[in-house]
N, C-alpha and C positions, 0 to 999 in steps of 0.2 A: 953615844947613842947608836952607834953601828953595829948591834943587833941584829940578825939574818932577820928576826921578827920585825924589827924596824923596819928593816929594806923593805921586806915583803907589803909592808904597812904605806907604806910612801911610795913602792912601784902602783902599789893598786890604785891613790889617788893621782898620781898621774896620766894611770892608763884610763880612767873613770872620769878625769873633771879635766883633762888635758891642762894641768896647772905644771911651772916649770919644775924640777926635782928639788932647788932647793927653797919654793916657795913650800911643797910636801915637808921637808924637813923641816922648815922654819916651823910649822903648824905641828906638825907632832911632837917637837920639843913644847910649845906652847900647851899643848893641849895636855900634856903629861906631866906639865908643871900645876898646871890648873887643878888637876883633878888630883893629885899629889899633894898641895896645900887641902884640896878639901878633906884628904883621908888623916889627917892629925887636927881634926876638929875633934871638941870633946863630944859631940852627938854620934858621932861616928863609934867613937868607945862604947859608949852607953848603949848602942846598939847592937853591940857582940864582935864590932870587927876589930882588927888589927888593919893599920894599914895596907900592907901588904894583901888583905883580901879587899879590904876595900878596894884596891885598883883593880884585881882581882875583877869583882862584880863589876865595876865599873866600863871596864873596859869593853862586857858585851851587851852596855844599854843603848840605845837608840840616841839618848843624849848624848854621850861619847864621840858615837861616827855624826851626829850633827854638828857637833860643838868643835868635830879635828874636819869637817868637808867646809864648815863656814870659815874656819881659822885658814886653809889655804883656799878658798877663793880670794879671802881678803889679803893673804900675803902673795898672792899673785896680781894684785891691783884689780880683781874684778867684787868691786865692793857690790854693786847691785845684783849680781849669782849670788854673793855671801850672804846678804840681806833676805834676798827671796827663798834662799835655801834655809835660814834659821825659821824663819815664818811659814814655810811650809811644814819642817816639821814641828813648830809649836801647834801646827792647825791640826795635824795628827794626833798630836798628843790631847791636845782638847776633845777632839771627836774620841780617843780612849776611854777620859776621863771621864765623859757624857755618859757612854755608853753603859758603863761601870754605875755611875750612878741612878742612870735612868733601872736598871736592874735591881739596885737594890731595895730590900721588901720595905710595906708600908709600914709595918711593925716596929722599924729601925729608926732611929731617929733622924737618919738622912734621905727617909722617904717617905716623910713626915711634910710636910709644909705647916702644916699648921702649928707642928713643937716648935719650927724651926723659927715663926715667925714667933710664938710666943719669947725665948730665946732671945729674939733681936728687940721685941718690945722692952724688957727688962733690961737695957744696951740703952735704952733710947732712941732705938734705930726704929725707923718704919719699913713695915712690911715690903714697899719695895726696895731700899736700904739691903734688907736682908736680904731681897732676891739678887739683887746685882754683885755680892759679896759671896755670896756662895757658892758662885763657881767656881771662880777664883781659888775658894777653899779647897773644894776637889781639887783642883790641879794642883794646890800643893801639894796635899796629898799623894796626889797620884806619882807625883815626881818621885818623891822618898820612899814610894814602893817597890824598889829592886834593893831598897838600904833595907827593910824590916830586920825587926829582930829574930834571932834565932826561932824563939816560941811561935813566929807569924810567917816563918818562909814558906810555910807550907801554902798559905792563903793567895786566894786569888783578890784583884782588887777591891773588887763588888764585895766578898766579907771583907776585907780592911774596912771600906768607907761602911759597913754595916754594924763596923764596932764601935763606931764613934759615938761616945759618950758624951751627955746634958755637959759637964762640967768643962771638956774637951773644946765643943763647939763655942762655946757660953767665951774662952779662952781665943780659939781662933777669932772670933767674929769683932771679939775688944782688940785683940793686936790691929786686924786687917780693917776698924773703923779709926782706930786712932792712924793707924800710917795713912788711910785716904785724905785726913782731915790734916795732914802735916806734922801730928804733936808726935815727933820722930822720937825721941825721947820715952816718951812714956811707951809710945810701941816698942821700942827698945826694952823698956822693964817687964816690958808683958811679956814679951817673945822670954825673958831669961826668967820669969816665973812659969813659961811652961816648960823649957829644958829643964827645969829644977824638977818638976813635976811631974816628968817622963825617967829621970833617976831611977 
C-alpha cells in the first residue's frame, strides 16, 4: 500500500484530524477494502462499471473521505470525533437529498404527494407510513447517484429522483415497509426482485 498516492492520502489525514500515521494507514487500508468489496457487487456490473472505475468514482465521493476520516478517528481511539463526523456528514448528505427533492416538479411522481400516498395505500401503509418512508427512499437514492449508469451520468439528482417510476416506488416502499416491520426475509426477496428488475 506504499503508493506516493497513499502517502500523500494518510499525510493529509494526519495533518487534518491530528490522528497518529499508523492509525491513517490502518484507515485507508480499511476503507479501500470496503469500498473494493463493494466494486465486485453484481449492481455495480449492471451499472456499466468495471471495478477498477468503480473505485475510480468512488474514491472522489464525499462518502469516501467520510467513511476513510471516521475509519481514523476511530482507529486512533477517538470514537466520539468518528461518531460525530459520520453524522455530520449523513446530515449533509440528507439536506442534498432534500434539496434535490424539494426541486423536483409536481408532474413527477416524486413531487406528487398524493400518487405517492395513493402508492402507499395499495402497500397497506397509511399516508403518514408513506411520509415517514420516503425520505429515507431519497437518500437511498441519492447515495447511488455517483454509481448511475452510463445513459444517466449526465443527470443531475433532482432528474434522477424525477424519473422515478409508479412501479419503482410501488418496489422501494414494499422493501423499506417490510425491513421496518422486521420480515428481513421477504425484504430480502424484494430488494433481489428489484436488482433483477434494474437488469
Amino acid at each position: 500500500m506504499h503508493t506516493i498516492a497513499s502517502e500523500i492520502l494518510c499525510a493529509a489525514l494526519v495533518a487534518r484530524l491530528g490522528v497518529h500515521p499508523v492509525a491513517a494507514e490502518s484507515a485507508l487500508l480499511a476503507t479501500l477494502e470496503h469500498f473494493h468489496a463493494q466494486s465486485h457487487e453484481p449492481a455495480v456490473a449492471r451499472a456499466g462499471f468495471t471495478p477498477a472505475e468503480y473505485m475510480q468514482t468512488a474514491m472522489r465521493t464525499p462518502r469516501f473521505k467520510a467513511t476513510l476520516t471516521a475509519s481514523a478517528l476511530l482507529a486512533d481511539g477517538r470514537e466520539a470525533d468518528a461518531r460525530l463526523s459520520w453524522e455530520a456528514y449523513v446530515q449533509r448528505e440528507i439536506a442534498v437529498a432534500e434539496r434535490a427533492h424539494q426541486a423536483v416538479p409536481p408532474t413527477a411522481l416524486l413531487g406528487d404527494i398524493d400518487a405517492m400516498h395513493r402508492i402507499g395505500r395499495r402497500l397497506g401503509l397509511s399516508d403518514e407510513q408513506t411520509d415517514q418512508f420516503i425520505p429515507g427512499i431519497v437518500l437511498t437514492l441519492a447515495a447511488g447517484y455517483p454509481y448511475r449508469a452510463p445513459d444517466q451520468r449526465h443527470l443531475r439528482l433532482t432528474d434522477i429522483l424525477a424519473q422515478v417510476a409508479t412501479e419503482d416506488l410501488t418496489e422501494l416502499l414494499r422493501h423499506t415497509a417490510l425491513s421496518a416491520t422486521g420480515r428481513s426475509e421477504e425484504a430480502a426477496a424484494a430488494l433481489r426482485r428489484m436488482q433483477r428488475g434494474a437488469r
